[in-house]
SETI-577551 format. One line per field, with one value per residue (C-alpha): residue number from 0; residue in three letters; x, y, z. Coordinates in steps of 0.5 Angstrom, whole numbers, always signed. Example, Ala and Ser with C-alpha at 12.3 -4.5 7.8 and 13.67 -1.06 7.14 Angstrom:
% residues 2
k <- [0 / 1];
r <- [ALA / SER];
xx <- [+25 / +27];
yy <- [-9 / -2];
zz <- [+16 / +14];
This chain:
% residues 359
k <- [0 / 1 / 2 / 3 / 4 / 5 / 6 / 7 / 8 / 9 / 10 / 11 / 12 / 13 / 14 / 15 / 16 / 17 / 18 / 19 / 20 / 21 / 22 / 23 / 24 / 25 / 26 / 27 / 28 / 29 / 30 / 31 / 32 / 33 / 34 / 35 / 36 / 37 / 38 / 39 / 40 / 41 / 42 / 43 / 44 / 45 / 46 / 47 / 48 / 49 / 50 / 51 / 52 / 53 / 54 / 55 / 56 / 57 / 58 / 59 / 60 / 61 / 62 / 63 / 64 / 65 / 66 / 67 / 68 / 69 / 70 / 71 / 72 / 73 / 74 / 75 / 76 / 77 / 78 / 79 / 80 / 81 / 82 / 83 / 84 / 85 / 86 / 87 / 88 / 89 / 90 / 91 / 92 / 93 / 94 / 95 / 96 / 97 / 98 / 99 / 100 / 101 / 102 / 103 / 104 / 105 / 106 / 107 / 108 / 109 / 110 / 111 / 112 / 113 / 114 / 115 / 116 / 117 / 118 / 119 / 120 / 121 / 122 / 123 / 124 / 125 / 126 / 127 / 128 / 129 / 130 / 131 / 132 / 133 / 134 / 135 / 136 / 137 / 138 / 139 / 140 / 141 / 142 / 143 / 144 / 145 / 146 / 147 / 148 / 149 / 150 / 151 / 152 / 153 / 154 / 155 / 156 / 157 / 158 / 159 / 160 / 161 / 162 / 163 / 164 / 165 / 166 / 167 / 168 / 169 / 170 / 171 / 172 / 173 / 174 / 175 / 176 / 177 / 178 / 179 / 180 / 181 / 182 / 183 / 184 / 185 / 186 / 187 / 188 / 189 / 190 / 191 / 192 / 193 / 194 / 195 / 196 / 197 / 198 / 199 / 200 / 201 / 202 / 203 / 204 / 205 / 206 / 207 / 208 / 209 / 210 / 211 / 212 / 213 / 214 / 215 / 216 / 217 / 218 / 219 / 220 / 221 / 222 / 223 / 224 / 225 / 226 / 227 / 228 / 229 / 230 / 231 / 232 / 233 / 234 / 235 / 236 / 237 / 238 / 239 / 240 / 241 / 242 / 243 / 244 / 245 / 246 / 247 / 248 / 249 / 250 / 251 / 252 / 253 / 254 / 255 / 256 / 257 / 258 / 259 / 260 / 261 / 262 / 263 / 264 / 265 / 266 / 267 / 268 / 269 / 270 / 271 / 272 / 273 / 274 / 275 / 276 / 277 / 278 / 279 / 280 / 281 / 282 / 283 / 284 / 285 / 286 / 287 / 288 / 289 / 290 / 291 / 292 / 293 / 294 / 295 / 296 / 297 / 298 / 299 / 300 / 301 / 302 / 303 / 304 / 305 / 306 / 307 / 308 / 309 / 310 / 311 / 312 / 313 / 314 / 315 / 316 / 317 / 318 / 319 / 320 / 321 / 322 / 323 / 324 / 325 / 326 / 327 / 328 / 329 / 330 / 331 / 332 / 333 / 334 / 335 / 336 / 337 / 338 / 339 / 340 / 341 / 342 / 343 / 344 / 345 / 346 / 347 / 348 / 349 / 350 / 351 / 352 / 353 / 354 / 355 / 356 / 357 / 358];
r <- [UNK / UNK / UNK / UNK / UNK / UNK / UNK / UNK / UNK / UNK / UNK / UNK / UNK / UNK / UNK / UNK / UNK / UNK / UNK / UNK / UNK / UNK / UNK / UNK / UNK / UNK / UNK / UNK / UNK / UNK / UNK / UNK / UNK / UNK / UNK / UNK / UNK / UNK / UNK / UNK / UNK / UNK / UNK / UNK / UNK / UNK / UNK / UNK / UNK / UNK / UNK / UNK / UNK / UNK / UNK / UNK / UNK / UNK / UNK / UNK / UNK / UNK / UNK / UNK / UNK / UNK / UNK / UNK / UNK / UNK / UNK / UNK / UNK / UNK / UNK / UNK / UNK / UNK / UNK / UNK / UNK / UNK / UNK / UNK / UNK / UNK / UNK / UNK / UNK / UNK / UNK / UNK / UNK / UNK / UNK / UNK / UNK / UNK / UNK / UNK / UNK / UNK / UNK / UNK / UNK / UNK / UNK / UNK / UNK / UNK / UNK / UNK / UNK / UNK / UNK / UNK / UNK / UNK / UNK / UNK / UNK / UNK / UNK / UNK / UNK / UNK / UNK / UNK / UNK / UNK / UNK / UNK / UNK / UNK / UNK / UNK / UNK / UNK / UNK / UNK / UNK / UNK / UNK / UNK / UNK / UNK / UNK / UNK / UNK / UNK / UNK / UNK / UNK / UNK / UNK / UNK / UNK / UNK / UNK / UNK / UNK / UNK / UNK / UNK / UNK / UNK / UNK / UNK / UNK / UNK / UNK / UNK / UNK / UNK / UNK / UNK / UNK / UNK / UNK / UNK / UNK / UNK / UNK / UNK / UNK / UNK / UNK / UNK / UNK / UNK / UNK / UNK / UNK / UNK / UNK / UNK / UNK / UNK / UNK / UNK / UNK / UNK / UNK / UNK / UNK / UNK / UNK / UNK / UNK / UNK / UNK / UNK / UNK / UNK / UNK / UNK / UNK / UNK / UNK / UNK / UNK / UNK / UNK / UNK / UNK / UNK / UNK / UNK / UNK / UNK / UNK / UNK / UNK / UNK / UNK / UNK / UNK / UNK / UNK / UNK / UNK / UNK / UNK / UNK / UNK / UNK / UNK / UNK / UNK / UNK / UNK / UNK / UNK / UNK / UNK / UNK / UNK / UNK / UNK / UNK / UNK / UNK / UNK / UNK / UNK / UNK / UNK / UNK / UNK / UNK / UNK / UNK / UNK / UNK / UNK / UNK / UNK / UNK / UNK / UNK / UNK / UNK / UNK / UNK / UNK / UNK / UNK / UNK / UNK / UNK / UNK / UNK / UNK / UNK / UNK / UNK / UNK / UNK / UNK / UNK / UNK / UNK / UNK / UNK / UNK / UNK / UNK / UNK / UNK / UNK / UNK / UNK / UNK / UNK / UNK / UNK / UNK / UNK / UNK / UNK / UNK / UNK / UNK / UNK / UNK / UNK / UNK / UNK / UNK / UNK / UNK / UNK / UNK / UNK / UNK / UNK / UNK / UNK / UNK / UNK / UNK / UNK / UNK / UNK / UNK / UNK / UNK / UNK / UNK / UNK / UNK / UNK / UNK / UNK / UNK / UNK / UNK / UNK / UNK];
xx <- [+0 / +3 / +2 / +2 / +7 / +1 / -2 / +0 / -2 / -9 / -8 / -7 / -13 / -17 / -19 / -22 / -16 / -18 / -14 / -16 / -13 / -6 / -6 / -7 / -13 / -17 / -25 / -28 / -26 / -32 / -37 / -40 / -46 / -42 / -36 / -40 / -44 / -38 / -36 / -43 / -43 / -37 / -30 / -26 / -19 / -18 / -11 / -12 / -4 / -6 / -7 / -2 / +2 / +7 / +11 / +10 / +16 / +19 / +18 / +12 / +9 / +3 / +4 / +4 / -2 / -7 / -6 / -7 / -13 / -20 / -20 / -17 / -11 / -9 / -13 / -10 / -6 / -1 / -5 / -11 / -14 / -16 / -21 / -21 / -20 / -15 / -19 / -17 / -16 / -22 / -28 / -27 / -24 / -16 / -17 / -20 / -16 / -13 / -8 / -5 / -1 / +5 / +8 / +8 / +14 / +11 / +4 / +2 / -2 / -6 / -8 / -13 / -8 / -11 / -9 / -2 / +2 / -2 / -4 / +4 / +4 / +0 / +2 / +9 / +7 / +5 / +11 / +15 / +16 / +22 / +18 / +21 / +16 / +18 / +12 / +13 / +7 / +11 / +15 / +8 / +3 / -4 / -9 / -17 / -20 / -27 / -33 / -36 / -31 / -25 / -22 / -24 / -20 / -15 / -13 / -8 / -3 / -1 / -2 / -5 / -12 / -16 / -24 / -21 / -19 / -23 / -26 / -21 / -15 / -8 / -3 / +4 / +6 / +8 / +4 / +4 / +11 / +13 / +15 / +13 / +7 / +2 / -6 / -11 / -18 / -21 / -25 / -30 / -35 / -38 / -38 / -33 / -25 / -18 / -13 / -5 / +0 / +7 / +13 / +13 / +16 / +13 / +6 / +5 / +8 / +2 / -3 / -1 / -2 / -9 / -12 / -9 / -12 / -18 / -19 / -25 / -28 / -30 / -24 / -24 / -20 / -25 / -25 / -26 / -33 / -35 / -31 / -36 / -43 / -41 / -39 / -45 / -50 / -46 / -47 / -39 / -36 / -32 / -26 / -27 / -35 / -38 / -33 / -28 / -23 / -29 / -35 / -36 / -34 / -40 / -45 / -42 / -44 / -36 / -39 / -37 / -29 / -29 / -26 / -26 / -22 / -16 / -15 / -13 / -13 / -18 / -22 / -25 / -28 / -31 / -33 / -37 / -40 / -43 / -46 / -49 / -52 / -50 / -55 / -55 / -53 / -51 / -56 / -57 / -64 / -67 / -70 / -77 / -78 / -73 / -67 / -61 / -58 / -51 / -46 / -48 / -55 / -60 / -64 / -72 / -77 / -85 / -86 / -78 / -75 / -67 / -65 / -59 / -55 / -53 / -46 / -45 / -51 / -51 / -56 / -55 / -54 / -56 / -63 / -64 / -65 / -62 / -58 / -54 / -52 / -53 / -53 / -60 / -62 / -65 / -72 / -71 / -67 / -71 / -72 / -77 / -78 / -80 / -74 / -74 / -68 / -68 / -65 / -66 / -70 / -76 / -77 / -75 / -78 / -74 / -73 / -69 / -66 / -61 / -54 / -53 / -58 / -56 / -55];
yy <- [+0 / +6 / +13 / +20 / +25 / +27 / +20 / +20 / +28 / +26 / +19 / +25 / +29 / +23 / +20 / +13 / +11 / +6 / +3 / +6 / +5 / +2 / +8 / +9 / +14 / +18 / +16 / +21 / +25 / +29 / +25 / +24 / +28 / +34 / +34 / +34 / +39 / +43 / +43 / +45 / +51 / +53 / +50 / +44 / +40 / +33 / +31 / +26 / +25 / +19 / +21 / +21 / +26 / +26 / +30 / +30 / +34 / +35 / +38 / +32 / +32 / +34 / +29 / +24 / +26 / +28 / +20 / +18 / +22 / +22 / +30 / +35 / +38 / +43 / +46 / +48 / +55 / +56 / +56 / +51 / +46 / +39 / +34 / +26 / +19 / +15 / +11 / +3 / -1 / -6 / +0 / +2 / +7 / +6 / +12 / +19 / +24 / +32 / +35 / +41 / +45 / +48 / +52 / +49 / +43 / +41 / +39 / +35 / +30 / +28 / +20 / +16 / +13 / +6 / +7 / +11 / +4 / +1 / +9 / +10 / +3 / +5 / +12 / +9 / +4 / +9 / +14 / +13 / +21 / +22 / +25 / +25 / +23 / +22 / +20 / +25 / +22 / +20 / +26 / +31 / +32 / +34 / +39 / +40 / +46 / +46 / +49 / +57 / +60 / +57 / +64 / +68 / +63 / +62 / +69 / +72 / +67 / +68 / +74 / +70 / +73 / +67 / +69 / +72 / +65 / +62 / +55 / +49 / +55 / +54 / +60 / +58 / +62 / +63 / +60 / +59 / +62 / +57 / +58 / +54 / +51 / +49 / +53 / +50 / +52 / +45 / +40 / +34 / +37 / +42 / +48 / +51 / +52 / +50 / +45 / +45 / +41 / +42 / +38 / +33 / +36 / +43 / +40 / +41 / +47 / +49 / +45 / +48 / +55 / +53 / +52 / +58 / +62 / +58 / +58 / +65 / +61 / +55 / +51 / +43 / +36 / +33 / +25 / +21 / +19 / +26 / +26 / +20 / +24 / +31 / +28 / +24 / +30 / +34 / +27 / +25 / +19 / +15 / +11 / +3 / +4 / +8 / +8 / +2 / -2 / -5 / +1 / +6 / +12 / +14 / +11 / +13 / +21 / +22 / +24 / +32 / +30 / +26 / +29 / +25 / +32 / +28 / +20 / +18 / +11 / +7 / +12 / +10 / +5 / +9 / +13 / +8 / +7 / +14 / +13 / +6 / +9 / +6 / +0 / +3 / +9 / +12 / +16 / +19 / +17 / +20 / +14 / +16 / +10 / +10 / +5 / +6 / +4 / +0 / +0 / -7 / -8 / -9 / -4 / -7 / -5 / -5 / -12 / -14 / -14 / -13 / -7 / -4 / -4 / +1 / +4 / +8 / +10 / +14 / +18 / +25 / +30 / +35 / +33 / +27 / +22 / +18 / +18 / +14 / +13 / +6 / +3 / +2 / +0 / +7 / +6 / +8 / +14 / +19 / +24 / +23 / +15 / +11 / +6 / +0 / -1 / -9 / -9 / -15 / -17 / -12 / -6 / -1 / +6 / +10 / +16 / +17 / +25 / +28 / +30 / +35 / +32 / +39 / +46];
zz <- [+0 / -1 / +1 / +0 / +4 / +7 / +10 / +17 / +17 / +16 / +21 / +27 / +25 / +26 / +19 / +18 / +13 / +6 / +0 / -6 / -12 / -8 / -3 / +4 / +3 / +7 / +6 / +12 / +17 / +21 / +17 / +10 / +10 / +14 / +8 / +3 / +7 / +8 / +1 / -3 / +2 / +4 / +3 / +3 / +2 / +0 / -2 / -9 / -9 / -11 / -18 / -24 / -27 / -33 / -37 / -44 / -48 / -54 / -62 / -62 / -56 / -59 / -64 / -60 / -55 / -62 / -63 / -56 / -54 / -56 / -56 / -62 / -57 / -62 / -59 / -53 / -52 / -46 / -39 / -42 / -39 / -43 / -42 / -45 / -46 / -48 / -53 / -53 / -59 / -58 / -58 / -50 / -45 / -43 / -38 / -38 / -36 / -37 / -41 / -39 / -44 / -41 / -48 / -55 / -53 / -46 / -43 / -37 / -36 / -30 / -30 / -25 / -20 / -21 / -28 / -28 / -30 / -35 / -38 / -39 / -42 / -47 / -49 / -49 / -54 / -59 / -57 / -64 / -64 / -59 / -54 / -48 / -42 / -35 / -29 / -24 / -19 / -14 / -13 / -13 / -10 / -11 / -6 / -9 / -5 / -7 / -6 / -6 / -1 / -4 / -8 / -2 / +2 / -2 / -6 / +1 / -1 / -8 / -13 / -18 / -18 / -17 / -18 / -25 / -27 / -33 / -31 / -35 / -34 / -30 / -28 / -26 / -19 / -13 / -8 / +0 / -1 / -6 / -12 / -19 / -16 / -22 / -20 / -24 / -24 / -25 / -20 / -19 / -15 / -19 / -13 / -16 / -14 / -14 / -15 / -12 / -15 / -11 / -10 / -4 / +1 / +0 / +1 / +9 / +9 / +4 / +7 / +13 / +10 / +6 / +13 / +17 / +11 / +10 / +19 / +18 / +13 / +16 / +11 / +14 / +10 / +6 / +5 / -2 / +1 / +0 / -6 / -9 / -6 / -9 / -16 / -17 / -15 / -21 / -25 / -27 / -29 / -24 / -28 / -25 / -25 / -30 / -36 / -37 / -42 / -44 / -44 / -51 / -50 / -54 / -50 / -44 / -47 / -48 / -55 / -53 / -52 / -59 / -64 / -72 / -74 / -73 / -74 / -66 / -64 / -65 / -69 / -76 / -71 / -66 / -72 / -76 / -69 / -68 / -75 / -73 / -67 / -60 / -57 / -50 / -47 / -40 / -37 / -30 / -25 / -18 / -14 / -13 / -8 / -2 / -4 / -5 / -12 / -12 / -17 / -22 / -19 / -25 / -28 / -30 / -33 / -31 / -32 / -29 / -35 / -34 / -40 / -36 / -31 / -25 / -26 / -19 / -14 / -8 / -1 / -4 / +2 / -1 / -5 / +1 / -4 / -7 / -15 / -20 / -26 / -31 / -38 / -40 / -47 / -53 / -51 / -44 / -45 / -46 / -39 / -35 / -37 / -31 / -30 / -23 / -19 / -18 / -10 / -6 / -10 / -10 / -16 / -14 / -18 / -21 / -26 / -31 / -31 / -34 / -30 / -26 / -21 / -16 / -20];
C-alpha cells in the first residue's frame, strides 16, 4: 500500500483510512453528509496525491498526445485545460484524464491513480515520435480545494487573481510562499474551486497555510467518501464504475470529447460506430422509492425485464434522495421515463433524468 506525503497527517486528524487504488487514502473525517456539506456551501480540502501525472516534451508532444487522446489538443493554448479519454483498440476506455499545455514542447497529463501503470504503457507504446516522458506522480502532490468560499479563502497566498481565472485554466506562481506551483481551476464537485500541484516535501507546508488562510471560512479536510457524493450529484464519470476498458465512449455520452477532426486511436471504429447508433447509453436517475442503487444492481422494466445496469449510485445529502447513473437500452433513455431498480429482489421505482442532479 503506498502512501501520500500527507498519510499520516491525515491519520493524526483522526481520518478513517482505506486502500484505494494502492493507496492509503482518507474516505471520512468528521463524516460524509457533514463534508459534503462543507464543500456544496463553504470550502474543503481533499489530498488526491494519488493521481498521476506525467510530463510529455519535446518538438512532437503534441503529435503523440493527437494519436492517444480522443480530444483534438490542438486546440489548446498555454494555461489551458483539457478533457479526454484515452480510446483503447477494442472499442472501450484505457482512462479518462486531462492534458495541461505548458508551452508549444510540454504538457502535462493527469491520470487516474488506479491506472498510472497501464496509462504510461500504453501511451509509451505508441510513442515513436522521440517524445521524451517522464512520470513525475510519485514526486507531486495533488490538494483539491473545493466549494464556494475556495477563491476568497485561498487568494492571500498568491498573487495569482484566483476569481478571475476562467473554468479548465491554469496559472503557474507562487503559492503559499512556494515557487513554480501549478494552480488549476478545475475540479470534481461542481461547487467551484482549485487544485494545487506541489512538489512532495512542499506540500505540508501548503496544506498548512491553506487551513490557516482558510480558519475564517469554515475550511475542513475532506475524504473520498464525499468526493463520491459530490461528483455523482453533478453526474461525472468514475474511472473503474462508470467507464472502462470494455464500455464505449459514446454510450457513456463522452461523444463532446470525440473529435473525428483527427485520426487517433481506434477512430475509424468509433466513427462507424457513431453512424450506426449505439444500443444502450448511460443516463443518470433519481429514486422515486426509497432505496439505494448499488454499482452492477440491475435496471428492470415495469414487467421486470432486465434493460440495463447501475454504473455508481448513492443517498444524495443534498437533495436527501437517492441517485445514480446506469447503462440502459435506447427505449428507456429519454428524461423522464420510469425505470426500477431491482435491489434485494424487489423493483424499485426510479426516474430517469439528465445530470446535473443538483444545479
Amino acid at each position: 500500500m503506498k502512501n501520500t506525503a500527507l498519510t499520516d497527517l491525515h491519520v493524526s486528524l483522526g481520518a478513517k483510512m482505506v486502500p484505494f487504488a494502492g493507496f492509503n487514502m482518507p474516505v471520512q473525517y468528521s463524516g460524509i453528509n457533514d463534508e459534503h456539506e462543507t464543500v456544496r456551501n463553504a470550502v474543503g480540502v481533499f489530498d488526491v496525491s494519488h493521481m498521476g501525472e506525467f510530463i510529455l516534451k519535446g518538438e512532437k508532444a503534441l503529435d503523440l498526445i493527437q494519436k492517444v487522446s480522443s480530444n483534438d489538443a490542438s486546440k489548446l493554448y498555454d494555461g489551458k485545460v483539457q478533457y479526454a479519454y484515452l480510446p483503447n483498440e477494442n472499442g472501450g476506455i484505457v482512462d479518462d484524464f486531462l492534458t495541461y499545455k505548458l508551452d508549444d514542447q510540454t504538457y502535462l497529463l493527469v491520470v487516474n491513480a488506479s491506472n498510472i501503470e497501464k496509462d504510461w504503457n500504453w501511451i509509451s507504446k505508441f510513442n515513436t515520435f522521440g517524445v521524451d516522458m517522464k512520470d513525475i506522480s510519485d514526486k507531486t502532490s495533488l490538494l483539491a480545494i473545493q466549494g464556494p468560499k475556495a477563491a476568497e479563502a485561498l487568494q492571500s497566498l498568491t498573487d495569482i487573481e484566483l476569481a478571475s481565472m476562467e473554468y479548465y485554466t491554469f496559472q503557474k506562481g507562487t503559492f503559499a510562499g512556494v515557487e513554480n506551483v501549478i494552480v488549476s481551476a478545475t475540479g470534481y464537485t461542481g461547487a467551484g474551486g482549485f487544485e494545487i500541484y506541489v512538489a512532495n516535501e512542499d506540500v505540508k507546508k501548503v496544506w498548512d497555510a491553506i487551513f490557516t488562510a482558510g480558519a475564517p471560512f469554515g475550511i475542513k479536510p475532506i475524504g473520498l467518501g464525499a468526493r463520491d457524493t459530490l461528483r455523482l450529484e453533478m453526474g461525472f464519470c468514475l474511472y473503474g464504475n462508470d467507464i472502462d476498458d470494455t464500455t464505449s465512449p459514446l454510450e457513456a455520452g463522452l461523444g463532446w470529447v470525440t473529435k473525428f477532426t483527427k485520426e487517433f486511436v481506434n477512430s475509424e471504429n468509433l466513427k462507424s460506430e457513431k453512424e450506426a447508433g449505439t444500443p444502450k447509453k448511460l443516463v443518470g436517475f433519481e429514486m422515486i422509492d426509497r432505496g439505494i442503487p448499488r454499482h452492477d444492481y440491475e435496471i428492470v422494466d415495469v414487467d421486470g425485464n432486465i434493460i440495463g445496469r447501475v454504473t455508481s449510485g448513492t443517498q444524495s445529502p443534498t437533495l436527501k434522495k437517492s441517485v445514480g447513473l446506469g447503462y440502459v437500452n435506447n427505449a428507456f433513455t429519454k428524461e423522464g421515463t420510469d425505470i426500477y431498480i431491482n435491489i434485494r429482489n424487489q423493483k424499485i421505482k426510479a426516474i430517469v433524468k439528465k445530470p446535473p442532479f443538483v444545479k
